[in-house]
C-alpha positions in Angstrom: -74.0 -185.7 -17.8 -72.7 -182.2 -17.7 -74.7 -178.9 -16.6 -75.0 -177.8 -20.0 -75.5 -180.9 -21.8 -78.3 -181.6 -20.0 -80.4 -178.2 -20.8 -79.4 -178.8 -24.1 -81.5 -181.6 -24.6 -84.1 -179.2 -25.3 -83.9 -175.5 -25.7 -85.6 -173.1 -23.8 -89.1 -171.8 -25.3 -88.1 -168.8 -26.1 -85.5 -169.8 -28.2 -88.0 -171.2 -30.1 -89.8 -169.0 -30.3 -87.2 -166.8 -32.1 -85.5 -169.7 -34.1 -82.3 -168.4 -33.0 -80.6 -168.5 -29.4 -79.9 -164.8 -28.1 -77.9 -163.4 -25.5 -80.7 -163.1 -23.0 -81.4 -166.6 -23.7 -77.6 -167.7 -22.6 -78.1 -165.7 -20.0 -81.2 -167.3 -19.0 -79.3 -170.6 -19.1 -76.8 -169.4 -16.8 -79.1 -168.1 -14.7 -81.5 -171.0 -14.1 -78.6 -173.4 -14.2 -76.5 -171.6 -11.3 -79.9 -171.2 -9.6 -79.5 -172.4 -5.9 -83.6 -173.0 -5.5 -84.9 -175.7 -7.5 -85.8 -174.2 -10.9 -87.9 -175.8 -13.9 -89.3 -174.3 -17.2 -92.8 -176.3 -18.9 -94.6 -175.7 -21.4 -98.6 -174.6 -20.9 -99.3 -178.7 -20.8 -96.9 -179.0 -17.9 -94.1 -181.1 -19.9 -90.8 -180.0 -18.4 -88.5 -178.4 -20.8 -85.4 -177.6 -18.6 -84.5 -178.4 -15.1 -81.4 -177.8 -12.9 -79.6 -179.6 -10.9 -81.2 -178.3 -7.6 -84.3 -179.9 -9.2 -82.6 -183.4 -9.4 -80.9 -183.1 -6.2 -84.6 -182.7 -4.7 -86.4 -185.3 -6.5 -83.5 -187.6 -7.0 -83.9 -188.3 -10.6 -81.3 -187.6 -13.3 -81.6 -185.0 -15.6 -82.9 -187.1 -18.4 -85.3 -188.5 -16.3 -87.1 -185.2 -15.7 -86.5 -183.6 -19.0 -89.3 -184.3 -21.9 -91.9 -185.4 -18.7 -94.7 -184.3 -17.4 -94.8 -182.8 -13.9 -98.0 -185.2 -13.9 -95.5 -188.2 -13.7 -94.3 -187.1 -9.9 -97.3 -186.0 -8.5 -100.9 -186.7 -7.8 -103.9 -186.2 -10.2 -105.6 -184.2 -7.8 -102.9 -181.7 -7.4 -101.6 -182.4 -11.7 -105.5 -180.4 -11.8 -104.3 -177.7 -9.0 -101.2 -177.2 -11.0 -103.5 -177.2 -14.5 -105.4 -174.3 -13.0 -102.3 -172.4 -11.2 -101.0 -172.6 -15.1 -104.1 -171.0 -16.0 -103.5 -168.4 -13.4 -100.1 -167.4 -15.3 -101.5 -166.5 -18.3 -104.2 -164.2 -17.0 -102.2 -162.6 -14.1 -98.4 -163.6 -15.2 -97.9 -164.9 -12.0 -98.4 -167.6 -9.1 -97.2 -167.9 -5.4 -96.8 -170.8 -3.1 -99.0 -173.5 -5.3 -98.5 -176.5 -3.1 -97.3 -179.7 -4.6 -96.2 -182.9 -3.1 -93.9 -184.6 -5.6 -92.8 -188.1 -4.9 -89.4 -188.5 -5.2 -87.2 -191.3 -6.8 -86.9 -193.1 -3.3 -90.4 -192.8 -3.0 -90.3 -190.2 -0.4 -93.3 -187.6 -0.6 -91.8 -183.7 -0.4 -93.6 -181.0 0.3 -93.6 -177.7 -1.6 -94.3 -174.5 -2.7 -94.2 -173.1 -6.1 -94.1 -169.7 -7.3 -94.4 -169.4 -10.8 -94.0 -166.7 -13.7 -95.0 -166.6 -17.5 -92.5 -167.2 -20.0 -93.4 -164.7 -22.8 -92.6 -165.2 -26.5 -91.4 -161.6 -28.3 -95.3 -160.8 -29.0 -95.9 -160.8 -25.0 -97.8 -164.3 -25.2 -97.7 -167.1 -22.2 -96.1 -169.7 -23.8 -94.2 -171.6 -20.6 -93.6 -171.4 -17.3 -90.6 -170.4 -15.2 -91.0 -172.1 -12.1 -89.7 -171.9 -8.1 -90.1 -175.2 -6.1 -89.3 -174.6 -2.3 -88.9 -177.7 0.1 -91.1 -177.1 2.7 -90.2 -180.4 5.1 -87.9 -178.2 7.3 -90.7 -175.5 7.1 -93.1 -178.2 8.0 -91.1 -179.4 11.0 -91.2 -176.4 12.4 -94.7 -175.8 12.1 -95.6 -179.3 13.6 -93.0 -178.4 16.0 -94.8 -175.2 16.7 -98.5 -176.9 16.6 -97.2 -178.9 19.2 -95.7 -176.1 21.7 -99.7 -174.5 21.3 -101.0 -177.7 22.3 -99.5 -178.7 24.7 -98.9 -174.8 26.3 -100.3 -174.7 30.3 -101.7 -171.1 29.0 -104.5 -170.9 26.4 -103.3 -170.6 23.4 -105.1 -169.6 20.0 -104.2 -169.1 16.2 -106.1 -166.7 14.3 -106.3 -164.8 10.9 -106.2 -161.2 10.6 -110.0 -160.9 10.7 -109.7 -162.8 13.6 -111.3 -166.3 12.8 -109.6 -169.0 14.7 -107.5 -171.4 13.3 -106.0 -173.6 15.8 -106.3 -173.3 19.9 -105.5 -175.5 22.3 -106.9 -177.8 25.3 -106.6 -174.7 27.6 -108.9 -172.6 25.7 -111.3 -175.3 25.9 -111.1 -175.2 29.6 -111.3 -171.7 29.8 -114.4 -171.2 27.7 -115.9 -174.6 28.2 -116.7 -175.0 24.7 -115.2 -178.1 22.1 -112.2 -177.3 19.9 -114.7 -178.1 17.0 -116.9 -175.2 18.5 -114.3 -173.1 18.4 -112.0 -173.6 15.2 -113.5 -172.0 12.2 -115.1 -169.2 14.5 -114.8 -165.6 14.9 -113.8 -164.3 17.9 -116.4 -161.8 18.0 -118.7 -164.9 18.7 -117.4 -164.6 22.1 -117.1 -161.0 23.2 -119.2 -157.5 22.9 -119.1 -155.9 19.9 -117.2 -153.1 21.4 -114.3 -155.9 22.1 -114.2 -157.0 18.7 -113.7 -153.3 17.8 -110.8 -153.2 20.0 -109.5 -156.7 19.1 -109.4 -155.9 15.5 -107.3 -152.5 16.8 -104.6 -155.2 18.8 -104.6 -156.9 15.1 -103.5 -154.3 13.1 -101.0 -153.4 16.3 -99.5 -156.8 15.4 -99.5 -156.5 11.4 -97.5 -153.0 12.6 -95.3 -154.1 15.5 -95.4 -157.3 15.3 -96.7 -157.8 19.1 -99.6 -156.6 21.4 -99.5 -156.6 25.1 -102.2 -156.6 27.5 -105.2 -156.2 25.1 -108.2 -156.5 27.7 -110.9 -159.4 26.9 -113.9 -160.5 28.3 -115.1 -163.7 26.3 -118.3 -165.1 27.6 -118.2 -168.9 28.3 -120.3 -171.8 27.0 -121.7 -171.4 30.5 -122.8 -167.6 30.2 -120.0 -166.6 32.5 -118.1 -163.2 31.3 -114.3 -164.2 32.1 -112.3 -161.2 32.2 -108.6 -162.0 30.5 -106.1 -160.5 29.3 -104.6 -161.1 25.7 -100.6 -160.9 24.5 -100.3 -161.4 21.0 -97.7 -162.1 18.3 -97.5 -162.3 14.5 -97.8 -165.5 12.7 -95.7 -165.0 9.2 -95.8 -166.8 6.0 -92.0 -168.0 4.9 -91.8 -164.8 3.1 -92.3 -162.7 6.2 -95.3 -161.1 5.2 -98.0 -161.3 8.6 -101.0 -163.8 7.9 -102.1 -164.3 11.7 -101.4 -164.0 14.9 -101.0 -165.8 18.0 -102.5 -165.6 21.1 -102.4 -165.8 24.5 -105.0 -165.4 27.2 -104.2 -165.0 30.8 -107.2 -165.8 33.5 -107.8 -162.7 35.0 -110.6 -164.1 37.5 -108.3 -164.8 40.3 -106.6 -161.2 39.9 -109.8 -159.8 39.8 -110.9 -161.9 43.3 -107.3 -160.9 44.7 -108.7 -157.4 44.1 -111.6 -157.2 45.3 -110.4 -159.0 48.7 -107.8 -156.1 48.8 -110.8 -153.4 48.4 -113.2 -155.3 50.5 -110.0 -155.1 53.2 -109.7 -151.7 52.4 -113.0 -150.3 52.8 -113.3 -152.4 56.5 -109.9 -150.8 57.4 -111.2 -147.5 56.2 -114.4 -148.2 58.5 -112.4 -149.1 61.8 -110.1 -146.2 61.6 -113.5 -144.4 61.3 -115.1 -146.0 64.5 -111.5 -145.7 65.7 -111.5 -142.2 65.2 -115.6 -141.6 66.2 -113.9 -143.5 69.6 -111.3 -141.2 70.2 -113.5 -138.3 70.0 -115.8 -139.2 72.3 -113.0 -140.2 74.7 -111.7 -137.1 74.2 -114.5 -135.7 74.8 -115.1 -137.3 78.2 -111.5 -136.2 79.3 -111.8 -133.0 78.3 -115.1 -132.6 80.3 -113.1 -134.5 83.2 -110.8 -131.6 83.1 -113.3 -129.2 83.4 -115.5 -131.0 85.9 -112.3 -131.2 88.1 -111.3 -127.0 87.3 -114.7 -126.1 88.4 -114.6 -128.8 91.7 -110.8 -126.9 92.2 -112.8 -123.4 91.8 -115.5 -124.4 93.9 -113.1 -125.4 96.9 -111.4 -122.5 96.7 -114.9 -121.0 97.0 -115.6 -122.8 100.2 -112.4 -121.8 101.8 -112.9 -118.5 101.3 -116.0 -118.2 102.7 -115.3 -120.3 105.8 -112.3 -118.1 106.4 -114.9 -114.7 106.1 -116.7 -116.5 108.8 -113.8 -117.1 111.5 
């Protein structure tokens, strides 16, 4: 089945709305047809209207086997009520973004998606369809799990937060670092675990990372399920949605407690260094002192022999 004999099975809505087909309509055709994203158009029940070939190509049905259906035939009832109420969303607001749906495809296969949906308006300005996006998310969602997996198993600890800094995800390392449960620890704000006057300054690294894209170095001092205040550090990076807008960020901590220790042993070593050149140099004074007084005890002995001799030699 050709291209074009396949969206003529049913016009667009807009044709019929206007009884006639116009050259925006043709153009629409074209437009939807050479589409290289899977593109559908439904009515307001859901029943899909037109459908190109990226569409079959993704499912794996034929043309004629999506055309005339519901999008309630290829996925779930729990997500055909999602997608009832994202329709909803389109005629109040015009608009939807990354809906997810999960249609099963002719081989069975379960597909993840995204949809991002407009209205399709009649001439008055009324909804009366849908123009919809469907992106395959399985390569999206390989990465992620790939992703996922690199924070879980990272040596470092490694966290996932939102931008008001609630944690999503963290890994076995953070657990060991703060001694509490992941379950204690996803769903929670990091202020939970650090002075208000950190959170201030955390939220400060966040928007550093919404507008750079990094932080470096941020200084933390999260107190443990224990009570102990463990001075870190915190390098940071921005998690992005697949449009490339920043949702998150990730998060690094670095133990600083053995830096710190390292530290202190090289001030403790300092001060006692700083102490024995003291005693060193209290030492060299008073030997100075005792040669100087040498010197003169032995100049005034000299002066006194001299003394002597002169007056024996007054008395011969």
């Amino acid at each position: 089945m050709s291209r074009r004999s396949g969206f003529g099975t049913k016009r667009v809505m807009v044709e019929e709305a206007r009884g006639t087909k116009s050259h925006g309509s043709l153009r629409a055709d074209i437009i939807i047809a050479n589409a290289p994203d899977p593109v559908f158009v439904s009515d307001l029940e859901g029943k899909i209207l037109q459908a190109n070939d990226a569409v079959s190509q993704l499912l794996g049905f034929r043309q004629d086997e999506v055309l005339e259906q519901s999008l309630s035939r290829f996925i779930s009832p729990e997500e055909t009520r999602e997608f009832t109420a994202a329709l909803r969303e389109v005629v109040e607001r015009g608009v939807m973004r990354n809906v997810v749906l999960n249609p099963r495809s002719a081989s069975g296969e379960v597909i993840p998606t995204s949809l991002n949906a407009s209205a399709l308006r009649d001439p008055g300005g009324h909804a009366i369809g849908v123009i919809g996006i469907l992106r395959d998310m399985r390569e999206l969602d390989k990465a992620r799990a790939y992703a996922e997996s690199l924070i879980k198993n990272a040596p470092d600890p490694v966290f996932v937060s939102d931008l008001e800094g609630k944690i999503l995800q963290a890994n076995d390392a953070v657990s060991a670092l703060l001694g509490f449960r992941p379950d204690e620890l996803i769903e929670q704000s990091l202020s939970r675990f650090i002075s208000p006057e950190e959170t201030r300054e955390f939220t400060a690294a966040l928007r550093e990372v919404v507008e750079r894209g990094v932080t470096r170095n941020a200084r933390l001092n999260p107190r443990s399920a224990s009570g102990e205040v463990i001075p870190t550090t915190l390098n940071a990076s921005a998690l992005r949605d697949p449009d490339g807008k920043v949702i998150g960020a990730i998060g690094i901590f670095r133990d600083m407690r053995a830096y710190e220790q390292v530290v202190r042993d090289l001030e403790r070593s300092k001060s006692e260094l700083q102490e024995k050149i003291l005693d060193l140099e209290k030492f060299e004074e008073v030997v100075v002192g005792r040669e100087l007084k040498m010197i003169a005890l032995e100049k005034e002995l000299e002066s006194l022999r001299k003394e002597v001799g002169r007056l024996k030699a007054g008395r011969v």
